[in-house]
C-alpha positions as CSV (number, residue, x, y, z in Angstrom):
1,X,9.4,-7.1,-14.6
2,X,9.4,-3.9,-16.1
3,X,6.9,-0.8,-15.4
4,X,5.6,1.8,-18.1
5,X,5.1,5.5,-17.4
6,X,1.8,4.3,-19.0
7,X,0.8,1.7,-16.4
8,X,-2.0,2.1,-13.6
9,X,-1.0,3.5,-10.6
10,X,-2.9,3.1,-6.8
11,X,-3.1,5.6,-4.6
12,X,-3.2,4.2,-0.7
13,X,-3.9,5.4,2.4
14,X,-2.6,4.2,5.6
15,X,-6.4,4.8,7.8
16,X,-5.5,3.1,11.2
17,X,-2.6,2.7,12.7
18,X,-0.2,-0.3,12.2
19,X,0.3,-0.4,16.2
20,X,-0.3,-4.5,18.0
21,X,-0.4,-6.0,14.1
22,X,1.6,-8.4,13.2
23,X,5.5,-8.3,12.0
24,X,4.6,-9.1,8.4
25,X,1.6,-7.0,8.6
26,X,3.8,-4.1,9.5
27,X,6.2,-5.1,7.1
28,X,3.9,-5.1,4.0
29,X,2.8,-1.1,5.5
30,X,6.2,0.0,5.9
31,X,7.1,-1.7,2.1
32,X,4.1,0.2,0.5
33,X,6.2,3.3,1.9
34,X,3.0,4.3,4.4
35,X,4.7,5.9,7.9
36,X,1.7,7.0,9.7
37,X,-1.9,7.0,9.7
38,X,-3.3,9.0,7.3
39,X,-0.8,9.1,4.8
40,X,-1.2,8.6,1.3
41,X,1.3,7.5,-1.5
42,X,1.0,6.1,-5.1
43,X,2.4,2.9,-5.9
44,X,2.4,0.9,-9.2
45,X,-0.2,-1.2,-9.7
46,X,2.0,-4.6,-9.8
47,X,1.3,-8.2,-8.7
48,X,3.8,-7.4,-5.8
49,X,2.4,-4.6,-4.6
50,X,-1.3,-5.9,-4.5
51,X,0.1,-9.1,-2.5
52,X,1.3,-5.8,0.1
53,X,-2.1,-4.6,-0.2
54,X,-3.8,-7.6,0.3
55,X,-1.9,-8.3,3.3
56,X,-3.1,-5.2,5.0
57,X,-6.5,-4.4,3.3
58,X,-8.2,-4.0,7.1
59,X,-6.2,-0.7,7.7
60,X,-6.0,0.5,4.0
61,X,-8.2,2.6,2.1
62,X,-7.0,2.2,-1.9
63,X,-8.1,3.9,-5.3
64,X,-6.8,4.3,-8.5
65,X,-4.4,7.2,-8.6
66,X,-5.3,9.6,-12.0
């Protein structure tokens, strides 16, 4: 699957902390490349990513990066 410079981009924010969740929960965090609470990066908006997101959408806070 290829990504364009052109394509939609998400910015998320880790907002509580990933500590007593669940292995794949932590997983999906840590894959997203969140380390601690409160930080934010931008990620491509791709099927893979939003299945990351979706996992974890209780401690996420996510908008579309400009």
């Amino acid at each position: 699957m290829e990504i364009n410079a052109n394509s939609p981009k998400l910015k998320v924010t880790l907002v509580k902390s990933i500590h007593g969740q669940l292995q794949n929960i932590v997983s999906s965090v840590r894959g997203l490349g969140l380390r601690r609470p409160h930080h934010s990066v931008t990620v491509a908006n791709t099927v893979e990513n939003r299945g990351m997101i979706h996992t974890a959408t209780h401690l996420l806070k996510v908008e579309e990066a400009q």
